[in-house]
N, C-alpha and C positions, 0 to 999 in steps of 0.2 A: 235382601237389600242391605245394604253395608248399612254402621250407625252414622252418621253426616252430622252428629250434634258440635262436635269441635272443628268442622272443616270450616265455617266463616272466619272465624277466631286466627286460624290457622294462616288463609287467604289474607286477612289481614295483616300476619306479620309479615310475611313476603312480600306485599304490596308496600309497606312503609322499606322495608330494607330494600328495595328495588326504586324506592324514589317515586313511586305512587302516591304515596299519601304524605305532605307534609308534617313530617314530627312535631309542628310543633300546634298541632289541632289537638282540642281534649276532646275524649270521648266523653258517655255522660259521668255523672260524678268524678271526672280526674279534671284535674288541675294540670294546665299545659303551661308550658316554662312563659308566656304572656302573664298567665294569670297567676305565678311563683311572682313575678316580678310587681304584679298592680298590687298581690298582699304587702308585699313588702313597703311597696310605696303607701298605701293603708295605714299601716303599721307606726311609717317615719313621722304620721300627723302628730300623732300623742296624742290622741282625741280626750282621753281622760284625764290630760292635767291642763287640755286649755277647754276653749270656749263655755267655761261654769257658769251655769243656771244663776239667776237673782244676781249679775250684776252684766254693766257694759261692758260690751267688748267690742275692738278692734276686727271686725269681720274677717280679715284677712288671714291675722297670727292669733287668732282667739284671746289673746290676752284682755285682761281688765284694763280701760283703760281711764279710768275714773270718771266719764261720763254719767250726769244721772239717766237712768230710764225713763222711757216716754210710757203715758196709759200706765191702767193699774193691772194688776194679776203677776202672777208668775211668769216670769222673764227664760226663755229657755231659747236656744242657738246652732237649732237641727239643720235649718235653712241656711245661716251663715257658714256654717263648717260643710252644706254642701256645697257650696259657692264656693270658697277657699281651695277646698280638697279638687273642685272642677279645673280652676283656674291652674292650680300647682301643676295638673296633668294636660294644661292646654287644651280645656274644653270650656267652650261658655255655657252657661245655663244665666239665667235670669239674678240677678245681685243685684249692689251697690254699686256706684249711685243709681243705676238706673231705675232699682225700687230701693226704699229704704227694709231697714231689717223688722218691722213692725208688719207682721201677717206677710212676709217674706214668702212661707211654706204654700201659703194658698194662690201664691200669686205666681209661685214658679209651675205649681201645678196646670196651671191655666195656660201659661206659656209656653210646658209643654206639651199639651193638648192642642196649643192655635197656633204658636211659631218653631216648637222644637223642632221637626222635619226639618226644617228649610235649614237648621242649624245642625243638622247632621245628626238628629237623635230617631233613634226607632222605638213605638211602641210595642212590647214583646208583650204576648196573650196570657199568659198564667210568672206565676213564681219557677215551676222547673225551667223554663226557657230564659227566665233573670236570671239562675244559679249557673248557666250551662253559659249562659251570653259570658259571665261576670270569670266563669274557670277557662275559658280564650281569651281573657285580658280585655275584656270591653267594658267602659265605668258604667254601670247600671245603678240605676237611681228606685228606688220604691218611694211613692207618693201618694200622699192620702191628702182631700182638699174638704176642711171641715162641711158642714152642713150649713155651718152659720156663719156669716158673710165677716161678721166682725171676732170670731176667735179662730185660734189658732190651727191648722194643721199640719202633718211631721211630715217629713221628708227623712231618707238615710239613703246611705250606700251597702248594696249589696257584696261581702263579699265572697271571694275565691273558695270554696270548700268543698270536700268528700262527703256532704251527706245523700244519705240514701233518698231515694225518691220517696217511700214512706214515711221518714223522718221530715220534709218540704211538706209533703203534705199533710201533715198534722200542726207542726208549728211554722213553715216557712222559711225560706233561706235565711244563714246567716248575713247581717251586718254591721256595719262600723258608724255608728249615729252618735250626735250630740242630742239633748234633753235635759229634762227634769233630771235624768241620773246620764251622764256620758258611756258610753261601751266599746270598746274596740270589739267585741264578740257579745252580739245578741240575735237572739231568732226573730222574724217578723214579730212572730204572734206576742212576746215580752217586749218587744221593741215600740208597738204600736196599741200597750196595753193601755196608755192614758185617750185613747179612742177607741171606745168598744166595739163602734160601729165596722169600724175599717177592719179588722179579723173577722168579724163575727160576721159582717154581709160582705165579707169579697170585696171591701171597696177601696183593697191599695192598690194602685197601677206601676207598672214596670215599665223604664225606658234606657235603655240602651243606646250609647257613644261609642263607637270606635276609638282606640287607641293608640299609638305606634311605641310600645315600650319595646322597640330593639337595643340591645347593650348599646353605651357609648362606646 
C-alpha cells in the first residue's frame, strides 16, 4: 500500500487553490490575515504606556485623569482597557457607565456568563479553542471572577499567536492585559499570576466575539 501520510496536506492545497477553502481561515497555530490584522489593532492600544496601575483613569483613552480613587488597595485597569479595546473594535462587553470601574472584572465576568450570548459572545471550552478562536480574528476575552465578592478579579485579551499547543498547554495563550504591571505580550499563566487560583484550578474562562476586520 502506497505511504498516504502527506496526501491530506496535499488535498488541502488544491482545495484552497481551487476556491475550496477560504484563504482566509487559520489552521491551528497559524495566524489568518483576520487575525494579522486584530494584532495589529492590539498593538495600536499601547497598553503599556496608558491605563497605569495606582492612579485614575479615563476608561476609555487610559490616561490619568486626576481623579482621586475610590476604596482602598491597589488600583489596577484590566477591566477598563478591556472595555476600551472592546468598544474600539465595535463590540460591547459590560463598562461604564453602565458599571462603574470598581470590581469592573468580576462583574463583566458575570455578565458574560448571564447576558454575553444574547450580545454575540461565545463561551469557547479550554484555552486552545481561545488561541485558535483569537488567530481567525475573533476578540477573545480570558476571565477569571475572584472568589470574594468584594476583591478584584482580571480580565485580558487573548491574542493572535503561533504557539504550539504544548506550549498553551503548559502556560496558556498569549495576551494583551492591563494590571499591576501592563503587557502587550504575556502568557495566561504570568498574566493571571496575582490569582493563584485561576491557573492553578482551571478557573479562567474564554469567550469569544466575532469581528469584521475587512480592509477599508
Amino acid at each position: 500500500m502506497p505511504h498516504l501520510k502527506g496526501l491530506p496536506r496535499i488535498l488541502a492545497i488544491a482545495a484552497l487553490c481551487s476556491g475550496a477553502i477560504a484563504p482566509d481561515v487559520a489552521q491551528a497555530n497559524e495566524i489568518s490575515t483576520a487575525g494579522q490584522r486584530l494584532a495589529e489593532k492590539l498593538d495600536s492600544f499601547d497598553v503599556e504606556k496608558h491605563w497605569p496601575a495606582h492612579l485614575h483613569v479615563n476608561w476609555e483613552t487610559g490616561e490619568p485623569d486626576g481623579k482621586p480613587e475610590k476604596g482602598t488597595g491597589v488600583h489596577t485597569h484590566c477591566s477598563a482597557f478591556v472595555a476600551a479595546a472592546a468598544k474600539r473594535l465595535g463590540v460591547y462587553i459590560l463598562r461604564p457607565p453602565d458599571h462603574g470601574q470598581v470590581l469592573l472584572a468580576n462583574a463583566q465576568n458575570e455578565w458574560l456568563e448571564s447576558e454575553g450570548a444574547a450580545q454575540g459572545w461565545q463561551h469557547l471550552k479550554d484555552a486552545q479553542t481561545a488561541e485558535d478562536a483569537a488567530n481567525k480574528g475573533e476578540l477573545v476575552v480570558a476571565s477569571y471572577h475572584n472568589h470574594h465578592e468584594n476583591k478584584p478579579g482580571h480580565i485580558a485579551i487573548v491574542r493572535p499567536s503561533t504557539k504550539s499547543a504544548e506550549a498553551i498547554a503548559e502556560e496558556g495563550p498569549d495576551m494583551v492585559q492591563a494590571g499591576g504591571h501592563n503587557y502587550n505580550i504575556v502568557s495566561a499563566k504570568m498574566g493571571f499570576a496575582g490569582h493563584p487560583a485561576a491557573w492553578r484550578d482551571h478557573e479562567i474562562e474564554y469567550f469569544a466575539h466575532n469581528l469584521d476586520l475587512r480592509p477599508n
